[in-house]
N, C-alpha and C positions, 0 to 999 in steps of 0.2 A: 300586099299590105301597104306597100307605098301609094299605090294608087287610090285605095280607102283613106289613107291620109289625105292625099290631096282632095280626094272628093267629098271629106266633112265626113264619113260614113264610118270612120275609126278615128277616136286620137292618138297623138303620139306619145300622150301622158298616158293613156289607158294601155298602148303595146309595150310601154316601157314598164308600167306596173307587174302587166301578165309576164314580161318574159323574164322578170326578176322574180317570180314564183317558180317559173321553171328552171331558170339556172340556178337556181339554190338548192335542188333535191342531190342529193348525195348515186341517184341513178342517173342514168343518160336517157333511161327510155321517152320521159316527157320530150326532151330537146330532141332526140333520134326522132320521134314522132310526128315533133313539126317539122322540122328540114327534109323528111321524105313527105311531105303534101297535105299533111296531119292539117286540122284546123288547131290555131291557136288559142282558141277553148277549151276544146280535145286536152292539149297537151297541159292548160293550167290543171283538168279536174282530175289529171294522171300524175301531175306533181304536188296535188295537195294532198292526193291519197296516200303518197311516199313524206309527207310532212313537209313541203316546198315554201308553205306559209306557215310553218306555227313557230313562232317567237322565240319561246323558249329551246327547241331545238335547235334552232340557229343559233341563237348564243352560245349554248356549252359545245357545239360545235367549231362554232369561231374559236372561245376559249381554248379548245382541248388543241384544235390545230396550233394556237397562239404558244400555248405553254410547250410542244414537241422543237418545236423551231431548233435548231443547231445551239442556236447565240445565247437561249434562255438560261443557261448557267454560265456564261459569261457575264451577263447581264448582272447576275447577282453577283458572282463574282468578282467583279471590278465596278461594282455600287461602292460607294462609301462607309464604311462602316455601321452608321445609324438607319441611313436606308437598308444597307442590307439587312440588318436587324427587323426590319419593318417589313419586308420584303417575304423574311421566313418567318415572321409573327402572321402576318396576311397567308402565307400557304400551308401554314398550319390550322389556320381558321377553315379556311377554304374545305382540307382535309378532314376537318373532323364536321364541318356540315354536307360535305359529299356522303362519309358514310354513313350520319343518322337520315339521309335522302334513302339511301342504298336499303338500309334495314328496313324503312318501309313496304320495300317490293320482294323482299327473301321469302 
């Protein structure tokens, strides 16, 4: 791959787009596929098929990871009073549009 960079026949803005679709899939198989000889093709149309590019899944993934964190009720916990107020007004919202999300797919 470094050698197609140097020789104009890949970028490094284009290896760095694809390999940020591959390390974002919640599998290893896309990344297992290129580090054993896989083309890096290959491995983006193997991590789009497990959702490595779709937006929305990244974020409530980010999110959900965000919100497990150790510190996340510390955080509100030692907010300030009005933010914390704010804090469980916002997670309350959150929870009541997650499950009219939810009831659409029951």
């Amino acid at each position: 791959m470094v050698e197609q960079i140097k020789t104009g026949t890949m970028k490094a803005v284009e290896v760095r787009d694809k390999l940020k679709v591959v390390c974002s899939t919640k599998s290893e198989k896309p990344i297992k596929h290129f580090l054993s000889g896989g083309s890096l093709d290959d491995a983006v149309k193997s991590a789009k098929s497990l959702g490595g590019d779709h937006n929305g899944l990244q974020k409530l993934r980010r999110f959900r990871l965000w919100l497990a964190e150790a510190d996340r009720k510390q955080d509100i916990k030692n907010a300030p009073e009005k933010i914390r107020d704010e804090m469980l007004y916002e997670l309350r919202l959150t929870k009541t549009h997650t499950e009219k999300l939810l009831k659409l797919y029951k």
